[in-house]
C-alpha positions in Angstrom: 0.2 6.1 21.1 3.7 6.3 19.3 5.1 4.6 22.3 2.4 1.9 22.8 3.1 0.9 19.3 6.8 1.1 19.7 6.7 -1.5 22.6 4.2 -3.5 21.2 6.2 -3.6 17.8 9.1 -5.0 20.1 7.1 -7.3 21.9 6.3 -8.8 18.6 9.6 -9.0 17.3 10.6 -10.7 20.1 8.4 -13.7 19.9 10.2 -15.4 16.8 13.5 -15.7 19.5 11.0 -17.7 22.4 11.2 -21.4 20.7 7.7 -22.7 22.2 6.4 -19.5 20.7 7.7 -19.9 17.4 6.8 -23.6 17.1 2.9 -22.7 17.8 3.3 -19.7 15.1 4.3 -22.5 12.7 1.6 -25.0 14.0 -1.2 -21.7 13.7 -0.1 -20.8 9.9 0.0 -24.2 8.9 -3.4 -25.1 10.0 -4.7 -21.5 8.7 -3.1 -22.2 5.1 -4.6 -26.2 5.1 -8.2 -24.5 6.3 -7.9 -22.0 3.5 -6.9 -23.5 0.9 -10.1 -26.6 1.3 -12.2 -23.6 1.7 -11.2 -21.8 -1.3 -10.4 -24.6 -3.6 -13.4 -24.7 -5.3 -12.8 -21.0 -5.9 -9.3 -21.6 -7.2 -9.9 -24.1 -9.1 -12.7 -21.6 -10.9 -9.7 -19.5 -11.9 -8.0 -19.9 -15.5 -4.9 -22.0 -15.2 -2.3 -18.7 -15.9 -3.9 -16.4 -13.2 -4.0 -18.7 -10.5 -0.7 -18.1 -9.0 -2.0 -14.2 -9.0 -5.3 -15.4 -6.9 -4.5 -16.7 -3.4 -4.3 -14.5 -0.9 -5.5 -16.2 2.7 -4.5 -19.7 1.1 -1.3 -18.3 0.5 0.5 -16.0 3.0 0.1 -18.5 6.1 2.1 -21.0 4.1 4.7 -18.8 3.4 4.3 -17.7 6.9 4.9 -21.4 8.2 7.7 -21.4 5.7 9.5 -18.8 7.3 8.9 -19.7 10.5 10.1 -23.3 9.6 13.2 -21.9 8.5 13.9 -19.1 11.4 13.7 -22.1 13.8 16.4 -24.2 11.9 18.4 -21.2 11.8 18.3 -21.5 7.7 19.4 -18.8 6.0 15.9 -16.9 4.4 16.3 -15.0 1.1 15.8 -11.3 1.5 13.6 -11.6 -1.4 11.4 -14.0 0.3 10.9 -12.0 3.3 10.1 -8.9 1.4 7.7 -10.7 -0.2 5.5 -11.9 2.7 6.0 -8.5 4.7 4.6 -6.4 1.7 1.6 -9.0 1.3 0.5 -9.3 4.9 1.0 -6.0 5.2 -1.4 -4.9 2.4 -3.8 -7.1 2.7 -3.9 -6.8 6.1 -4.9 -3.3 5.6 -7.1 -4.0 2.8 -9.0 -6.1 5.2 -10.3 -3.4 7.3 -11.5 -1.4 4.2 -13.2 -4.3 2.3 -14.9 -6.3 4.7 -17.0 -3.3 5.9 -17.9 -1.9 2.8 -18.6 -5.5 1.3 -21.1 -5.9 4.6 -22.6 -2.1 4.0 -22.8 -2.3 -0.1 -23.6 -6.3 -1.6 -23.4 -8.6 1.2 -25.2 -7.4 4.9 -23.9 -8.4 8.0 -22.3 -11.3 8.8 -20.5 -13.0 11.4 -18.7 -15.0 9.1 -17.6 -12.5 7.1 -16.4 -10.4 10.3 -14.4 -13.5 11.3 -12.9 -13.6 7.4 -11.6 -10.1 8.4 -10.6 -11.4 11.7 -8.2 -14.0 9.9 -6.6 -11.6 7.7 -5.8 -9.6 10.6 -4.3 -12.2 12.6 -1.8 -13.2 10.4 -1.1 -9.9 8.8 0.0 -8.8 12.5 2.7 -11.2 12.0 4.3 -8.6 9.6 5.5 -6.8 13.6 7.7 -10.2 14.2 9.5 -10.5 10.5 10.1 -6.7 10.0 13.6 -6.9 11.7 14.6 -9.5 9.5 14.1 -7.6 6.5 16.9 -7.0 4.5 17.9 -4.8 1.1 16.5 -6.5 -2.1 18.6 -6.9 -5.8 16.9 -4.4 -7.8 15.6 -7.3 -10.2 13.7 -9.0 -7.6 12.0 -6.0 -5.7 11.0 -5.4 -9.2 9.8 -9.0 -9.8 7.8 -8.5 -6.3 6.3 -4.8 -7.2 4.9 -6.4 -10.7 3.8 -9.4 -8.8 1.2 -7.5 -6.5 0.9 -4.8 -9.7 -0.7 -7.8 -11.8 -2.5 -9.3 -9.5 -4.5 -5.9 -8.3 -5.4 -5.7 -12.4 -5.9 -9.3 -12.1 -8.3 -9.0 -9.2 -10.3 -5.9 -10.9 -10.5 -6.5 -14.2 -9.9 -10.6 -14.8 -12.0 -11.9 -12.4 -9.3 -13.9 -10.2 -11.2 -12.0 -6.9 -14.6 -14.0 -6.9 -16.4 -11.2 -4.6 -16.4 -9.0 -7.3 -17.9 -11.6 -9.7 -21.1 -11.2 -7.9 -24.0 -8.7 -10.4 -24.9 -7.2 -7.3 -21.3 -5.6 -6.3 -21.2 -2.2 -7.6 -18.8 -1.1 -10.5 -17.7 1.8 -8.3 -16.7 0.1 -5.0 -14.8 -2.3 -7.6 -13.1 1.4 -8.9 -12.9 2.7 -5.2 -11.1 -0.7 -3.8 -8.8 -1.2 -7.2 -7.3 2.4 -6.4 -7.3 2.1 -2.6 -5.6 -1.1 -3.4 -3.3 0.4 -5.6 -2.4 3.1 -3.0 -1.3 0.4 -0.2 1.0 -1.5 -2.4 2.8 1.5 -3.5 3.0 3.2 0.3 4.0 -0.5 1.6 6.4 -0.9 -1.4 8.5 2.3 -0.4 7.8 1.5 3.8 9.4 -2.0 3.0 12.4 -0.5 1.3 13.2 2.2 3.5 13.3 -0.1 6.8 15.5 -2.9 4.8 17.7 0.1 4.2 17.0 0.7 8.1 17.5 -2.2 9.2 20.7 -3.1 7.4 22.3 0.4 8.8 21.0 -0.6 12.3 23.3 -4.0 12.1 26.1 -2.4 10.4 26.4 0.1 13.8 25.8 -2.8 16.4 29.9 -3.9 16.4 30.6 0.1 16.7 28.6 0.1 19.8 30.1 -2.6 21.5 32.7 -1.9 24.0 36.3 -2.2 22.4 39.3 -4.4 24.9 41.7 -1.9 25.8 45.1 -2.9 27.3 46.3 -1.7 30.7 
């Protein structure tokens, strides 16, 4: 399993380097962050003013996806930051996707294909997170923090100010809303270390790549 993940992690990482490839990922998460945002812009627009950069989630991480992308093809430099911010995100919520969807089905909503295709969407750009993870790099202290409280306020945000509409609903239970605030909780903080341990990774894996090339020697 370790080494079906392994290559697939590579195979992934290796798409953002095959141009035609990375001009449809930018043409995908455009048109997923358009679609998103007219379906949630009622929803958004519901939101007080000062919590709606906290709210986005599916109307947000394509865009910043495309962003990327756009960049990476131009050869632009990318802030570390910016990187770190998206992997963490997609990451989570990626996660996060498998564990609500199912219990939002079983618990308020029933079955439903939409909603299975909702989970669907989540997944597919959160398995972007395989192609950016080589590019992450080490963060200033300052701005990892400003990242961590980011995601921090907008899990109280979602759980106790009403920027998550789901949980709006009279007929969602207060203890799934308990039960998914702490699970939430949990991913950030494991994805929050996993992120700065393979910047850290990365950065020594690059450092060694001039040691391991062969060195001219004179005859």
């Amino acid at each position: 399993m370790k080494k079906v993940l392994s290559k697939f992690a590579q195979w992934m990482d290796g798409l953002k380097d095959r141009k035609n490839v990375l001009i449809g990922l930018i043409v995908l998460d455009f048109f997923m962050a358009i679609l998103s945002n007219i379906v949630d812009w009622h929803w958004l627009m519901s939101v007080d003013w000062y919590l709606r950069p906290f709210t986005p989630i599916c109307s947000l991480f394509p865009l910043t996806l495309a962003i990327w992308f756009t960049f990476y093809f131009f050869k632009k430099k990318i802030p570390a930051w910016y990187t770190s911010f998206i992997f963490i995100g997609i990451i989570s919520y990626g996660v996060m996707s498998v564990i609500y969807f199912p219990l939002y089905m079983a618990e308020v909503a029933g079955f439903q294909w939409r909603i299975v295709g909702n989970m669907f969407w989540v997944i597919t750009y959160a398995l972007q997170s395989f192609i950016i993870a080589s590019e992450l790099k080490p963060v200033k202290i300052y701005q990892f923090g400003l990242i961590i409280s980011y995601f921090l306020f907008k899990d109280y945000s979602d759980r106790y100010l009403g920027s998550f509409i789901d949980t709006l609903q009279p007929s969602f239970p207060e203890w799934l809303k308990d039960f998914l605030g702490m699970s939430m909780l949990t991913i950030h903080v494991v994805v929050f270390s996993f992120a700065a341990w393979l910047a850290r990774k990365n950065q020594t894996f690059k450092k060694r790549i001039p040691e391991m090339q062969p060195q001219e020697t004179s005859i």
